[in-house]
PALO-627761 format. One record per residue (C-alpha): z, y, x. Coordinates in steps of 0.001 Angstrom, whole numbers, plus 524288, in hexadecimal, padded with zeros to 5 digits. Layout:
BEGIN
ZYX/...
***
This chain:
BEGIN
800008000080000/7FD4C80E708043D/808AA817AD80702/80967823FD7FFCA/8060A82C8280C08/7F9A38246580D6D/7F3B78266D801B3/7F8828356E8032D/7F11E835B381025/7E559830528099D/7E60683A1B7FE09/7E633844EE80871/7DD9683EDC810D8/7D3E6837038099C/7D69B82B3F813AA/7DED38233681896/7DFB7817798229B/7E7DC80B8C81ED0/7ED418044C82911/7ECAB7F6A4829B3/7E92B7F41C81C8E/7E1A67E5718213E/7E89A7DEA982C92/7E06D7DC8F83A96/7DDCC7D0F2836DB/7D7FE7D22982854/7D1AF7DEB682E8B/7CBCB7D62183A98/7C6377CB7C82F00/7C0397D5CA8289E/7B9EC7DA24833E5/7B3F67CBBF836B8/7ADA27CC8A8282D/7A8677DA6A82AA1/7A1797D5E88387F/79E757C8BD83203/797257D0668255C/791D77DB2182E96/78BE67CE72834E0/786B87C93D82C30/77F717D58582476/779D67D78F8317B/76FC87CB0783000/76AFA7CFEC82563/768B47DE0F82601/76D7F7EA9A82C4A/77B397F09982956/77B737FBCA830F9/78031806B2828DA/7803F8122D83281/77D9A81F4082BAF/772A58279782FE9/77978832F78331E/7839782B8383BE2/7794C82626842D9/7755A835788444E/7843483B5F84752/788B283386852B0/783EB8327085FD3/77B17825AA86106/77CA0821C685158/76FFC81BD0851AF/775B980FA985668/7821780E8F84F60/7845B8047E842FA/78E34801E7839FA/78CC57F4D6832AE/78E9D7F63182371/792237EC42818BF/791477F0AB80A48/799337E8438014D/79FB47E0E080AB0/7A8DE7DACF8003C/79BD87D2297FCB1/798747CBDE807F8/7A7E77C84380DBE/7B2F77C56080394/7BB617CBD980DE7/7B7797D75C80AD0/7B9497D49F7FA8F/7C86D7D2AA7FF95/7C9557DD0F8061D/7C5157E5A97F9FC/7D0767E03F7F28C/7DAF07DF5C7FC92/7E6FF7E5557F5B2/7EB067ED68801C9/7DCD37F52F80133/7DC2D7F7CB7F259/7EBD17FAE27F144/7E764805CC7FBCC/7DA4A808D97F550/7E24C809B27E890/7EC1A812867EE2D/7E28E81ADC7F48A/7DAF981C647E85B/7E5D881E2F7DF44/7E1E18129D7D66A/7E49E8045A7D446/7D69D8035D7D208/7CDE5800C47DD8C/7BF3F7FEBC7DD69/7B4C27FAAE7E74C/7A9D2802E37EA35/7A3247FC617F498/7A91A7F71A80371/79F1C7F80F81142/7A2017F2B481D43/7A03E7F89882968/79F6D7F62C83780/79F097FD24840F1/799817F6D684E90/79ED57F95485B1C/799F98054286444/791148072385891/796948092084BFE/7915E8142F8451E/797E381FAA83FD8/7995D825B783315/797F78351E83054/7A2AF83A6F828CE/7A0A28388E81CB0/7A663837B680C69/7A39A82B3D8046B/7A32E832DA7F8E1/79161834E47FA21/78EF58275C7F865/79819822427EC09/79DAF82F8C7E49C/7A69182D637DA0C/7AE90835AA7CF94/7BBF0836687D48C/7BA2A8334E7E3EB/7C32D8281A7E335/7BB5681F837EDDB/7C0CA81B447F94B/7BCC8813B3805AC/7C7058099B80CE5/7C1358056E81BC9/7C75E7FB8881EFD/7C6FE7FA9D82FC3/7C5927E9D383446/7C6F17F160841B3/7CACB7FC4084758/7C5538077584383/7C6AF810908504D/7C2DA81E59853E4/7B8DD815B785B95/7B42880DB3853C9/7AF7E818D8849BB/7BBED819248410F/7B96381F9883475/7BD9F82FE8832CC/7C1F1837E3827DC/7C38D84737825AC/7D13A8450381F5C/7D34F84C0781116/7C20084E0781091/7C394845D780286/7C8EE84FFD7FDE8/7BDB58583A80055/7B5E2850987F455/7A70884C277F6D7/79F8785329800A1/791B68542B8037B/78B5584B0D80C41/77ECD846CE81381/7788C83CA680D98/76F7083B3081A7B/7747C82D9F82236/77EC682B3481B40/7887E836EC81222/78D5683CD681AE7/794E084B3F81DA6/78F9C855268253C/793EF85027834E5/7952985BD5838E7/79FAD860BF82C9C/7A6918539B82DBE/7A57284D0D83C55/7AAAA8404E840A6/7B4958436684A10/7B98A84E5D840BF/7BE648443E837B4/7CBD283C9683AE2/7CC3E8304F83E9A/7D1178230E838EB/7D0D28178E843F7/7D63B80B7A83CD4/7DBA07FCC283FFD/7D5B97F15383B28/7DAEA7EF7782D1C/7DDA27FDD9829EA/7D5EB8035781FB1/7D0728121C81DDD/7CE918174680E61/7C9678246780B4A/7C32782A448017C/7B61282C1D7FF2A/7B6AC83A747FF86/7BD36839D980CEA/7B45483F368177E/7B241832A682238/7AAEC82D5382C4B/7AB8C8261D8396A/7A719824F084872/79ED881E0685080/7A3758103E85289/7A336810CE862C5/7AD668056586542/7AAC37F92A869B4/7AF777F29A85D0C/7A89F7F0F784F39/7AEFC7FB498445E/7B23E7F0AB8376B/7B4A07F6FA82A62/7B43C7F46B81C39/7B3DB80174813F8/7B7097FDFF80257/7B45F808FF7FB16/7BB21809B97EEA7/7BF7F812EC7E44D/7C5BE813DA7D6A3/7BE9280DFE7CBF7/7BEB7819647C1F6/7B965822D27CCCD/7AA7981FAD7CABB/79E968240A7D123/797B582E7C7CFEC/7894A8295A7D4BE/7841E81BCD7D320/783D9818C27E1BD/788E78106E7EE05/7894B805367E402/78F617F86A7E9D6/78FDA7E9B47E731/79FF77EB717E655/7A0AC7F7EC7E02B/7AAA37F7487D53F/7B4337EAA57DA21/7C0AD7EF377D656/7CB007EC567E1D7/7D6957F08C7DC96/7DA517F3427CD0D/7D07C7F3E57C1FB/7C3387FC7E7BE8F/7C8AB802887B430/7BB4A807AD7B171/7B40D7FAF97B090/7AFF47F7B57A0FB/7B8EA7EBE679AAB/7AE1F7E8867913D/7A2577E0B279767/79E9D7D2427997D/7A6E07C82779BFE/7B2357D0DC7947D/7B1BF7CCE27879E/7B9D77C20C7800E/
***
C-alpha cells in the first residue's frame, strides 16, 4: 500500500517512483520473457520503434534502436499476471483515486546496450485524449534503469500545466529547445521498482550508452468512466478491467438473459 506522503508527492508532482514493488528475482524473470519475446518478434519482422526526431536530436541517432512489443500480455501469460498483481493495481488504484482500474494498452521496450535510443520529452496526452485526464502510465524497470542507461526524466508538477501543443513530425513531441533532456530531473531505478505518472506529465529519456540492455514494461491504464475523446490508439486489450468493475459497461446483452 502507498503512504499518504506518496500519493501527496504524486498529486504535486504528477510522478512518483515505487521502490521495490517486484522482488529481483520476479523482476529478473520478467526480464528473461521480455528478451525471450523481443527474440522471437525479431524472426519475423522489424521492432525497432525509434522515433524520427530522436534519431534527429542526438549525436549519431541514426544508429540507435529500441525494441518494441505492443500487447505484450498476448504473446507471454507473464505479462497477463503482472496486469493483475494486487500490489500494481492497489497502487494504480490509489494513484487514481478509484477502485476501478482499466487497461488501455501495455508495450514493451528494450533498450540495447551502447545503443538504446532516446526519447524527446514528451506528454502522452496527443496520442489517446480523454475527458477527465485520468490516464496513467506504470514502467515497471526488470533492470536498472541508470542515468546511463537512458533512465526516463520528468519536469516535476508539468501535469498540471494541462495538454500542450506538440509536433506531430517523428513522433509528438515538445519543442527541444522549450523542454530539453537534461533540463528534466532524473529517475534512475532498481530492478523491481516501478515509475507511474500521468499522462499529462512532461517525460522523456537518454541515450542508452551502457554496456547493458535497458528492460521495461510500461501498462497504461485509466478510470473507466473517463472516456476518450477521439477514436484512436485502439488496442487488442483495451478495456480489461484489472481492478473493480466498468461501471459503464451495459448489463443487458447476450448471454444475460434468464
Amino acid at each position: 500500500m502507498l503512504s499518504p506522503e506518496q500519493i501527496s508527492f504524486y498529486r504535486e508532482n504528477g510522478y512518483l517512483l515505487v521502490p521495490g514493488l517486484l522482488t529481483s528475482e520476479e523482476a529478473a524473470a520478467y526480464r528473461w520473457e521480455c528478451h525471450a519475446l523481443a527474440e522471437r518478434l525479431s524472426r519475423e519482422r522489424n521492432i525497432d520503434a525509434t522515433w524520427g526526431s530522436a534519431r534527429e536530436a542526438a549525436p549519431g541517432a541514426h544508429s540507435t534502436v529500441i525494441l518494441h512489443c505492443h500487447d505484450a500480455q498476448f504473446h507471454s501469460a507473464a505479462f497477463t499476471r503482472l496486469l493483475v498483481d494486487p500490489r500494481f493495481t492497489e497502487a494504480a488504484s490509489k494513484l487514481l483515486g478509484s477502485p476501478n482500474v482499466q487497461l488501455h494498452h501495455t508495450k514493451m521496450f528494450i533498450k540495447p546496450p551502447e545503443k538504446g535510443s532516446p526519447f524527446p520529452m514528451h506528454q502522452d496526452f496527443p496520442y489517446f485524449p480523454h475527458e477527465r485526464h485520468t490516464m496513467m502510465a506504470a514502467i515497471f524497470f526488470f533492470d536498472d534503469g541508470t542515468e546511463e542507461k537512458g533512465c526516463v526524466r520528468v519536469y516535476p508538477g508539468s501535469h498540471k500545466l494541462g495538454p500542450l501543443e506538440h509536433s506531430p513530425e517523428g513522433g509528438w513531441h515538445l519543442p527541444v529547445e522549450e523542454y530539453p533532456l537534461d533540463g528534466a530531473v532524473s529517475c534512475p531505478a532498481k530492478a523491481g521498482d516501478a515509475l507511474f505518472f500521468s499522462y499529462l506529465t512532461i517525460h522523456g529519456s537518454g541515450l542508452n550508452t551502457s554496456s547493458e540492455a535497458r528492460t521495461t514494461l510500461l501498462i497504461q491504464f485509466r478510470d473507466p468512466e473517463d472516456r476518450p475523446t477521439q477514436d484512436v490508439h485502439r488496442s487488442r486489450g483495451q478495456g480489461m478491467m484489472l481492478a473493480g468493475i466498468d461501471p459503464l459497461l451495459p448489463l443487458t446483452g447476450p448471454g444475460t438473459g434468464p
